[in-house]
C-alpha positions in Angstrom: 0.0 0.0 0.0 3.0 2.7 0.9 4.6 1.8 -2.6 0.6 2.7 -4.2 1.0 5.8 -2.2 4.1 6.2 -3.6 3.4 6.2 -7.3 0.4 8.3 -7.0 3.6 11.5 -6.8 4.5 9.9 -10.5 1.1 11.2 -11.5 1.0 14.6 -12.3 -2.8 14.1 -13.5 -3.6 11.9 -10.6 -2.2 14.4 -8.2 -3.6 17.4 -10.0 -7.2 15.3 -9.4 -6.6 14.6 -5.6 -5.6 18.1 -4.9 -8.7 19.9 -7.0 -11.0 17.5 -5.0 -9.1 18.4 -1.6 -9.4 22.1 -2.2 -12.7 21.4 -2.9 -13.7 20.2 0.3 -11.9 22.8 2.1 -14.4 25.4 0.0 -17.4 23.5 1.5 -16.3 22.8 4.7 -15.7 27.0 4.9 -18.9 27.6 3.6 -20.6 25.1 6.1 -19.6 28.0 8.9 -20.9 30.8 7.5 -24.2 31.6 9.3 -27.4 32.5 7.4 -28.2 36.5 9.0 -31.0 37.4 10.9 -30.2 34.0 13.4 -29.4 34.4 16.8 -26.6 31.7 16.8 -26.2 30.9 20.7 -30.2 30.1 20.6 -29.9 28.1 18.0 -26.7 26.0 19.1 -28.5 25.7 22.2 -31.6 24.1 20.6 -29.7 21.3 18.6 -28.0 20.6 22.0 -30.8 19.2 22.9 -32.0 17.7 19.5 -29.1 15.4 19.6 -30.1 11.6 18.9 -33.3 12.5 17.1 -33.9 13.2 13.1 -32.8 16.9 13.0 -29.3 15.8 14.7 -28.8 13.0 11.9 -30.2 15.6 9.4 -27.1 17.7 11.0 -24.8 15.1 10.6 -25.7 14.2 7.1 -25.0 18.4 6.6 -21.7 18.3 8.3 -22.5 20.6 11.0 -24.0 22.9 9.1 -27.6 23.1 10.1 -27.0 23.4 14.1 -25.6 26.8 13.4 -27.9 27.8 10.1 -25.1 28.1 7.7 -25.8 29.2 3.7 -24.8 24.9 3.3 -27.9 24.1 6.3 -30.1 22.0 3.7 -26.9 20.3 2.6 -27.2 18.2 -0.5 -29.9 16.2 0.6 -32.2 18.1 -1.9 -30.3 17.1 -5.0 -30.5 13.1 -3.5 -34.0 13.8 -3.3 -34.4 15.0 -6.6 -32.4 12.1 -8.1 -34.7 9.9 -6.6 -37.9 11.1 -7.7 -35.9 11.3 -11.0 -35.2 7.8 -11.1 -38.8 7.1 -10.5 -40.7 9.1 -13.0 -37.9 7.1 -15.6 -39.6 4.0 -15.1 -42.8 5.3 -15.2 -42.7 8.3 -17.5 -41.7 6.6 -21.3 -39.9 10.1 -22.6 -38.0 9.9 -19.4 -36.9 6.2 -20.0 -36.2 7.3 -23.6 -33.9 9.9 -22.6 -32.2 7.2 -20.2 -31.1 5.2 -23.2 -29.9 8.3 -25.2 -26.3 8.0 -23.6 -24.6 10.5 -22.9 -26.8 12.8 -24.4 -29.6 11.8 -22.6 -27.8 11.4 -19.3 -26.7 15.0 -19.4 -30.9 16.4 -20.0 -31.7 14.4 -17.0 -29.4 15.6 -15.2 -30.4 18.9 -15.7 -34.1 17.9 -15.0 -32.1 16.7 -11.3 -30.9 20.5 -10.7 -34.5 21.9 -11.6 -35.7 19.9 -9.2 -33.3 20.3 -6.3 -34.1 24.1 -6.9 -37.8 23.6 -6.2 -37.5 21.0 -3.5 -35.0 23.2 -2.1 -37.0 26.4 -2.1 -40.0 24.3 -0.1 -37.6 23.4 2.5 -36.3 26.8 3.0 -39.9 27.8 3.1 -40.6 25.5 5.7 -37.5 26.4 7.5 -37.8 29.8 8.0 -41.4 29.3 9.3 -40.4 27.0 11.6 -37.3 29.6 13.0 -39.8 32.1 13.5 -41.7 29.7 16.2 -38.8 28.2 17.5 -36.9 29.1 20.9 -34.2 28.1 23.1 -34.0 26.4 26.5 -34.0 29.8 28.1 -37.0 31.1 26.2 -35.1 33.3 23.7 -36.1 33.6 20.0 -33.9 32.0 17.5 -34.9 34.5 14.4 -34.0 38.0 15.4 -36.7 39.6 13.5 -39.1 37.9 11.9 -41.2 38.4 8.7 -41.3 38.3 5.2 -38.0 39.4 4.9 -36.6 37.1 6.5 -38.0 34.4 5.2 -37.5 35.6 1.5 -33.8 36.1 2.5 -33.6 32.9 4.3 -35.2 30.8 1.2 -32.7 32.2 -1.2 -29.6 32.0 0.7 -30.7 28.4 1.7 -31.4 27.4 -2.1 -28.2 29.6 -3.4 -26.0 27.1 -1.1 -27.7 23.7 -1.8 -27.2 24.8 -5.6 -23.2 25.8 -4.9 -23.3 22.5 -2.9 -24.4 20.4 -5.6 -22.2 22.3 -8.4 -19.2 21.7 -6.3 -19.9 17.5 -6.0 -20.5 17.7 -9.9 -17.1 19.1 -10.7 -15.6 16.8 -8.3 -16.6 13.8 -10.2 -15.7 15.5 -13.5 -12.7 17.2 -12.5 -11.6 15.2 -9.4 -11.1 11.6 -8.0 -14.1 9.7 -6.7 -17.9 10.7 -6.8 -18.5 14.0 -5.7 -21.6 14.3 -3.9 -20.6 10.7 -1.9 -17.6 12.6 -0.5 -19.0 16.0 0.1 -21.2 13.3 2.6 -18.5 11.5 3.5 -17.0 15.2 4.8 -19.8 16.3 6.2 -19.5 12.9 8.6 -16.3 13.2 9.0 -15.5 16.5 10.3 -17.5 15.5 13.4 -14.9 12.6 14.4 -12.7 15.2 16.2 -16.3 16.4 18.2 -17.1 12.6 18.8 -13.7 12.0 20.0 -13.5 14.8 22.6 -17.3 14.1 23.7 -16.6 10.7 24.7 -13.1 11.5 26.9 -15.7 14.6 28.5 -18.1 11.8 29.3 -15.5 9.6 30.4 -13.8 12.2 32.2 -17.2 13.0 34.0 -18.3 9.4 34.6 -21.2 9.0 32.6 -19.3 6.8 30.2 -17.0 4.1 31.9 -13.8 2.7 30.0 -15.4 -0.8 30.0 -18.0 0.3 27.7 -16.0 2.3 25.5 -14.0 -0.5 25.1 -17.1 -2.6 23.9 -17.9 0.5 21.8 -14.3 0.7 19.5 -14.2 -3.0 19.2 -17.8 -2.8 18.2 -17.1 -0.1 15.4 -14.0 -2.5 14.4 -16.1 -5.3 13.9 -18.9 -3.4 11.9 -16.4 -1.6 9.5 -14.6 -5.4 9.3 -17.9 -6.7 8.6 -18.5 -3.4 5.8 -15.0 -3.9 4.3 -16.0 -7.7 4.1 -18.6 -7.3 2.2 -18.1 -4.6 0.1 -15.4 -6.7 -1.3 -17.5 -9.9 -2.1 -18.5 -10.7 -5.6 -20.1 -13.9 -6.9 -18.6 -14.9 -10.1 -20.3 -16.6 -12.8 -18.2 -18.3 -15.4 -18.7 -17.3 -19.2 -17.0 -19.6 -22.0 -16.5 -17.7 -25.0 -17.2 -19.9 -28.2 -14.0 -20.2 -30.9 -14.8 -18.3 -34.1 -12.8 -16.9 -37.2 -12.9 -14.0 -38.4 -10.6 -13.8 -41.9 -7.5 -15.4 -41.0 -7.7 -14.7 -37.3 -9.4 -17.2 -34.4 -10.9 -15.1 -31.7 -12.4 -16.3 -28.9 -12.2 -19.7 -27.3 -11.2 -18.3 -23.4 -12.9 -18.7 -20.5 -13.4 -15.8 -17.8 -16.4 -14.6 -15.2 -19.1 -12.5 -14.8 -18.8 -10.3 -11.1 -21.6 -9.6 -9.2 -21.2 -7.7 -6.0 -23.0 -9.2 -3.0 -24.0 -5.0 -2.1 -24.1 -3.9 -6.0 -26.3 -0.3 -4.8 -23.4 0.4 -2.3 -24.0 3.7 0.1 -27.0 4.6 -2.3 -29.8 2.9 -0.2 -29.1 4.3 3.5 -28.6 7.8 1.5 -31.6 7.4 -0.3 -33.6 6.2 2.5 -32.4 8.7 4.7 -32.9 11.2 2.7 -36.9 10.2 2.0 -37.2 10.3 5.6 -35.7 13.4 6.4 -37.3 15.5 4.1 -41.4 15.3 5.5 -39.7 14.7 8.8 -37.5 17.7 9.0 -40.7 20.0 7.6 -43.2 18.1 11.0 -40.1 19.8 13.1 -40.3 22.7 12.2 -44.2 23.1 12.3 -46.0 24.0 15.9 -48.6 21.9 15.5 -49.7 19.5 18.1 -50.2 16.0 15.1 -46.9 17.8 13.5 -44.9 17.3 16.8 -46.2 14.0 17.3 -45.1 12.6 13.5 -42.1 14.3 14.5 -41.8 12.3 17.4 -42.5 9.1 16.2 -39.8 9.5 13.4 -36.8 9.2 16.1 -34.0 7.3 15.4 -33.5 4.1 17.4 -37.6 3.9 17.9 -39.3 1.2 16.2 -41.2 3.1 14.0 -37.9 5.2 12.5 -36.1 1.9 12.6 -38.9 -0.5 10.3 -39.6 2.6 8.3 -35.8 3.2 7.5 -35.2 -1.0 6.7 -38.3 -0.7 4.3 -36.8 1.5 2.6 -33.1 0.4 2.6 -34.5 -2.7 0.8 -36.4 -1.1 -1.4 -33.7 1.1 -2.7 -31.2 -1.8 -2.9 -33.5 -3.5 -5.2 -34.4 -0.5 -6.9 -30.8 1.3 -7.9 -29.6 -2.8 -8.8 -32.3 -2.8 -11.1 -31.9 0.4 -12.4 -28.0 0.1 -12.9 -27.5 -3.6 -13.9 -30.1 -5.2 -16.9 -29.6 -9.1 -17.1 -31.2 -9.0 -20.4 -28.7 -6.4 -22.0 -25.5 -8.3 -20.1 -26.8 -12.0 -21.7 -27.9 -10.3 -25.2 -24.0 -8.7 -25.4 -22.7 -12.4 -24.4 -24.6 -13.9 -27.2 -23.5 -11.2 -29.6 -20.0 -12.4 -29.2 -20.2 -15.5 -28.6 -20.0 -16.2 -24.8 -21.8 -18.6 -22.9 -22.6 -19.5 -19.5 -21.7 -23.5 -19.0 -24.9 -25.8 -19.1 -27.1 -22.7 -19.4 -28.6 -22.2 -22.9 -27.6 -18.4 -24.8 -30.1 -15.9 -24.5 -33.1 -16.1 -22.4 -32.4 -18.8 -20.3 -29.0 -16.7 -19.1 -31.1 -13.2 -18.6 -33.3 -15.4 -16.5 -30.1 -17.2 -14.5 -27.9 -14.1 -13.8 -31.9 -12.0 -12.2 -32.0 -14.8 -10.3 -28.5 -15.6 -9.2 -28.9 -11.2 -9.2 -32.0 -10.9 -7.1 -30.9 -14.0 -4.6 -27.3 -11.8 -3.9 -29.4 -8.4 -3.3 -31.5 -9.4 -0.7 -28.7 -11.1 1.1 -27.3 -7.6 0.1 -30.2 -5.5 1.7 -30.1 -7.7 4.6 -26.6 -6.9 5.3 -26.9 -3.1 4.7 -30.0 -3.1 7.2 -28.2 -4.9 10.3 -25.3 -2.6 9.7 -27.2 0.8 9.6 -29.9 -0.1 12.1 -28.2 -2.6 14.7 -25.7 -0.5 15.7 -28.2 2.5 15.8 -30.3 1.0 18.2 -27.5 -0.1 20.6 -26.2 2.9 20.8 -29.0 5.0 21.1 -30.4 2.9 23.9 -27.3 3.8 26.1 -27.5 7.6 24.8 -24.3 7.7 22.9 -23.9 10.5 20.5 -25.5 9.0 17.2 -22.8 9.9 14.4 -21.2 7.1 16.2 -24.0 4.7 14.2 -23.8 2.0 11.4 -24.7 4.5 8.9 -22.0 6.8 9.0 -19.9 4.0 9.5 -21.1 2.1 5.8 -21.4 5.8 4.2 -17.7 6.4 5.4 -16.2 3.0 4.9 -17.8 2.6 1.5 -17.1 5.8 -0.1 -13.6 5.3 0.9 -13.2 2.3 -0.3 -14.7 3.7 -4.1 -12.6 5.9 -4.3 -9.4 4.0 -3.3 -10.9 2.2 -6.0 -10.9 5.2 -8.7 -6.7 6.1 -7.7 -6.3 1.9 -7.8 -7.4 1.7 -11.7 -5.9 5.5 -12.5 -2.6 3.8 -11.3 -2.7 0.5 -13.1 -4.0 1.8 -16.0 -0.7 3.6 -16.0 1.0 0.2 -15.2 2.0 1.8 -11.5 1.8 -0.9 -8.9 -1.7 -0.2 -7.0 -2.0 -0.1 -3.4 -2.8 -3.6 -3.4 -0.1 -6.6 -4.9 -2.5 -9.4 -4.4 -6.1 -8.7 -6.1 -7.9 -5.2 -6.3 -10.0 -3.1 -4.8 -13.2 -3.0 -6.0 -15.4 -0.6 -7.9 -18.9 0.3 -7.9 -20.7 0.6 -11.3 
């Protein structure tokens, strides 16, 4: 691995990419501390104090930090996730939609821009909603949060919210275009990390204190050791289905006649589900916060995490999504109908049909284990932890968002290295890379 970490200096491309997306990060993390005006900031602080462990403190973790003390980056990029998933929706259901899908790179780039119209709008309703919610919002002590409220406020709050969210999701895009890894997974990967120091210092306070003995924070690190073990694991596994590629000449030439696999990762959606699901969850949850109304507070309530109702609410979905995003990224039909076109076979499993139908199944049986795994990770930790009142960024969530994006894009400087014939960071095998 230090000889991969050597090479990557024999880059000047590859370095050029880590540094742009470094800088990067350093703009957003800035930008996640400057305060929205019109907030009285001690109020505020002192409200999320107390919200820690419930949906606005993941919401906060999720923005890095950035909605405990209002920044321009409070709504984070959770609107943009939002949009993509109501985006990938309509595209089954809408035919123009679908059309545009299988347009290439032609298409891709019209829905994409469908994605930013949308996190505009669904960011502009959440500001909305926001700045109502400020306005009837106080502190332990009784003071108001919103220094003076009205329309002006809110008009100035809506568009400095929506201007950030918009910045936010410009900066991820250039990331992936002009950086290493995927942008918007590491502008959440950020957001998470930058409250590891916070974590850190917490827990010796509560140790120092005794509310936290060092028994139980020793069962705590060996637990997060196990569960990123158990991620790492995982992430890693592939089932491989052997192809046999039939002998045939073309002219003088033979091609053909070798014998290699077909991967398929046991998690092929990745971070996507706990993102998506999260984000689905946060969105009517974090508007019920914000609004003083008595059936308001008690949605609100209900959608805790760690309570049973957050916790079967958040699995549906994580399984849902995992199904969803494998489906929408990986087509059996399209992987055994290139096979046939040249010539590869699965062994004792007739071309065409027959191997669509054998790689959904063999597909379908590795996702659920898949969405199985990615629910005991993000929930069972959750719930532990939140039963003995541990800060929650501690949770399986932030531990699969962390340790997965960091393995993809390991992943990205692994293949930018070997295509370059550089050893990688690993001599034995790879790492390996979403789709």
């Amino acid at each position: 691995m230090l000889e991969g970490l050597k090479n990557i200096s024999k880059i000047p491309e590859l370095q050029k990419r880590i540094l742009f997306t470094f800088i990067l990060l350093a703009v957003y993390r800035i930008g996640a501390h400057v305060p929205t005006p019109g907030i009285d900031t001690a109020a505020l602080a002192a409200f999320f104090e107390q919200a820690k462990g419930s949906l606005l403190g993941l919401f906060d973790m999720f923005a890095g930090g950035a909605l405990s003390n209002l920044s321009v980056f409070a709504l984070g990029i959770m609107p943009y996730i939002s949009a993509s998933i109501i985006l990938q929706l309509l595209t089954v259901a809408i035919p123009y939609l679908e059309k545009l899908s299988k347009e290439g790179e032609a298409g891709r780039r019209k829905i994409t821009q469908y994605t930013r119209y949308g996190t505009v709008v669904l960011s502009l309703i959440q500001g909305f909603g926001i700045s109502i919610g400020l306005e009837n919002m106080a502190g332990p002590t009784g003071a108001s949060i919103v220094i003076n409220t009205g329309w002006a406020f809110r008009l100035m709050t809506v568009i400095t919210l929506t201007a950030g969210t918009a910045f936010i999701m410009w900066l991820g895009e250039q990331i992936t275009e002009k950086g290493i890894g995927n942008g918007i997974s590491l502008i959440i990967f950020a957001g998470i990390v930058c409250r590891g120091p916070e974590a850190i210092i917490n827990t010796f306070r509560l140790l120092a204190s005794g509310e936290m003995g060092i028994f139980f924070i020793i069962i705590l690190i060996l637990m997060m050791v196990l569960v990123v073990g158990v991620i790492v694991f995982v992430e890693s596994g592939q089932r491989r289905i052997p192809v046999q590629y039939a002998k045939r000449v073309v002219g003088r030439k033979m091609y053909g006649g070798q014998s290699t696999h077909l991967p398929l990762k046991v998690n092929t959606a990745g971070v996507i589900p706990p993102i998506f699901a999260s984000s689905i969850i946060m969105f009517p949850a974090t508007i019920a916060n914000f609004i003083p109304h008595p059936w308001m507070k008690s949605v609100a309530s209900l959608m805790i995490p760690g309570r049973v109702g957050y916790e079967m609410l958040y699995v549906a979905f994580i399984v849902f999504f995992c199904f969803f995003y494998t489906a929408v990224t990986f087509n059996p039909v399209d992987v055994a109908d290139n096979m046939k076109k040249y010539g590869g076979y699965v062994p004792g499993i007739r071309p065409g049909k027959k191997t669509a139908e054998y790689i959904d199944n063999v597909l379908t049986k590795l996702t659920f284990g898949g969405a199985i795994y990615v629910s005991a990770v993000c929930v069972l930790p959750s719930i532990m932890i939140s039963s003995f009142n541990v800060p929650f960024y501690f949770g399986g969530t932030a531990l699969l968002i962390v340790v997965g994006v960091a393995l993809d894009t390991a992943g990205q400087i692994e293949t930018h290295l070997l295509t370059r014939q550089y050893e990688g960071f690993m001599k034995k095998g790879r790492i390996a890379r979403r789709r």
